[in-house]
N, C-alpha and C positions, 0 to 999 in steps of 0.2 A: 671417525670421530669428527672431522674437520668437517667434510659431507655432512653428515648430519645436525652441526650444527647451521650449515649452511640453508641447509634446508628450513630449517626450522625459523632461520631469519627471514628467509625469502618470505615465505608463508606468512608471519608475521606483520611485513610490508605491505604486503597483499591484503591484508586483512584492514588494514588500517587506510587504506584505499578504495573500501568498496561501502556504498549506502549498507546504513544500518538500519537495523526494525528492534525497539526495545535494547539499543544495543548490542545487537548482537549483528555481525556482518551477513547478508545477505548471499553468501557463497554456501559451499558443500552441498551434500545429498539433503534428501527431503528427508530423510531418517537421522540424520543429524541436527537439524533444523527443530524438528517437531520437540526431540528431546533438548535441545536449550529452550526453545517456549516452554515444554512439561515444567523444567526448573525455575521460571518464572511464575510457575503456578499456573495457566494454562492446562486443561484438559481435554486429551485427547479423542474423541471422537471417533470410531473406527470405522461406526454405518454411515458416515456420509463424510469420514477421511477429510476431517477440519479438524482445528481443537476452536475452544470453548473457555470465554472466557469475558472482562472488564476491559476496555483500552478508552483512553481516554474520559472516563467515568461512563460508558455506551457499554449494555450487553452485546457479543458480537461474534461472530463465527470468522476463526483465522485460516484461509487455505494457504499450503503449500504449493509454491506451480514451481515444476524444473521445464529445462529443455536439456537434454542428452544428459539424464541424471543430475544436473547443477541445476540448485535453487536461482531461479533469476526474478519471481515476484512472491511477494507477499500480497495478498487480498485481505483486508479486513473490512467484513460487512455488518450491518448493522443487525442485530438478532429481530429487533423488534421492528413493525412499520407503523409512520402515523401519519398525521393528516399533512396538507398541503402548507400550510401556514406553520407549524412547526416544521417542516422538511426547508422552508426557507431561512427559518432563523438556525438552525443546525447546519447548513449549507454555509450561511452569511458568518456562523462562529467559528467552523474550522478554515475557512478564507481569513479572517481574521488572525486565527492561532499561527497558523503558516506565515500569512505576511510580517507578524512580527513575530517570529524567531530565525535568529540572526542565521540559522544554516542554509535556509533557503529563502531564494529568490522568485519571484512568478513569470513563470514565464507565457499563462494563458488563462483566460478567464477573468471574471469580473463577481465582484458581489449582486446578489439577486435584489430587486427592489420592490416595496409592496405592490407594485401594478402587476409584476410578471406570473402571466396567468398559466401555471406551469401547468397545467391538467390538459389543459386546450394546446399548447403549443408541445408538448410531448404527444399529445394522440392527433393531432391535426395536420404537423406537421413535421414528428417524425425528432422532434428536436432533443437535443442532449442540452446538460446544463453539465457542464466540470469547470473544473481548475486545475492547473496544474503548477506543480514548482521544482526547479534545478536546485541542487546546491552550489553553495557561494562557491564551498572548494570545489573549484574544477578539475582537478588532478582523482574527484571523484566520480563515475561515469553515471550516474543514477536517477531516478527521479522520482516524484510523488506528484500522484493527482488520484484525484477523487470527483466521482461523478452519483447522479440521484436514478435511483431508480424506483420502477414502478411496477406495483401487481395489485388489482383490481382496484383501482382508485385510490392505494396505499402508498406510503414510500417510505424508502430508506437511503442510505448512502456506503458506499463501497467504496473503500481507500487502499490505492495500492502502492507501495514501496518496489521499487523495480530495478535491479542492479541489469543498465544498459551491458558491462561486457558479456554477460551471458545468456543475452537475447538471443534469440533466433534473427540469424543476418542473410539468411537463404540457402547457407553452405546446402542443406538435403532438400532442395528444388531441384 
């Protein structure tokens, strides 16, 4: 009984220490994981093992990624693509969203400005556009950044929630 509830605290600390996505801890199996998004209302997808769903008012397609069966990112990508000029004001508004909400801080990137000719400097030369941000709590290991991407002159944006302890640190090199 004692054990058990020991466990159960431990577990609990654990949980309240690790980046969230939707609220929910970014730890456990991807089959644990899928079914608290399903609960969220999220729908799961089987033929391309995403679910399907609203986040930030964006249709969007959400992957589960483990390393050694633990959840360590969430990918949420954007369902739809559009042109360049809206891909910077969606770029320029979730820079914005981030930078002022109080959990995190930036730790890379910058807002995009009307000159930056993203068509040209993604195919010419090869260039990424992200941002990234820490949380304030640092006793939490985690991070967010989100980067633009591109398929035939379209684009979208891919945001990933990333719980650092259960990255890949090279132990199976």
């Amino acid at each position: 009984m004692l054990l058990g509830l020991f466990i159960s605290l431990t577990i609990n600390v654990l949980a309240q220490n690790t980046i969230k996505f939707l609220g929910i801890p970014i730890d456990g199996t991807k089959r644990e994981m899928i079914s608290k998004l399903e609960a969220k209302g999220y729908e799961y997808d089987s033929y391309n093992d995403c679910l399907v769903g609203e986040f930030n008012g964006i249709d969007v397609l959400i992957a589960v990624q483990t390393i050694n069966n633990r959840v360590w990112r969430i990918g949420v990508v954007d369902k739809s693509y559009t042109d360049e000029a809206n891909i910077k004001i969606r770029f320029n508004n979730l820079f914005e969203q981030f930078s002022n909400n109080s959990k995190y801080v930036r730790l890379d990137g910058n807002r995009l400005n009307e000159n930056d000719d993203i068509s040209y400097e993604m195919t010419v030369h090869n260039k990424r556009y992200d941002a990234s941000f820490g949380l304030v709590d640092t006793s939490i290991n985690g991070r967010v950044w989100y980067t633009i991407g591109e398929v035939y002159g379209k684009y979208n944006i891919a945001i990933f929630y990333e719980n650092l302890n259960n990255a890949a640190n090279g132990d199976d090199l």
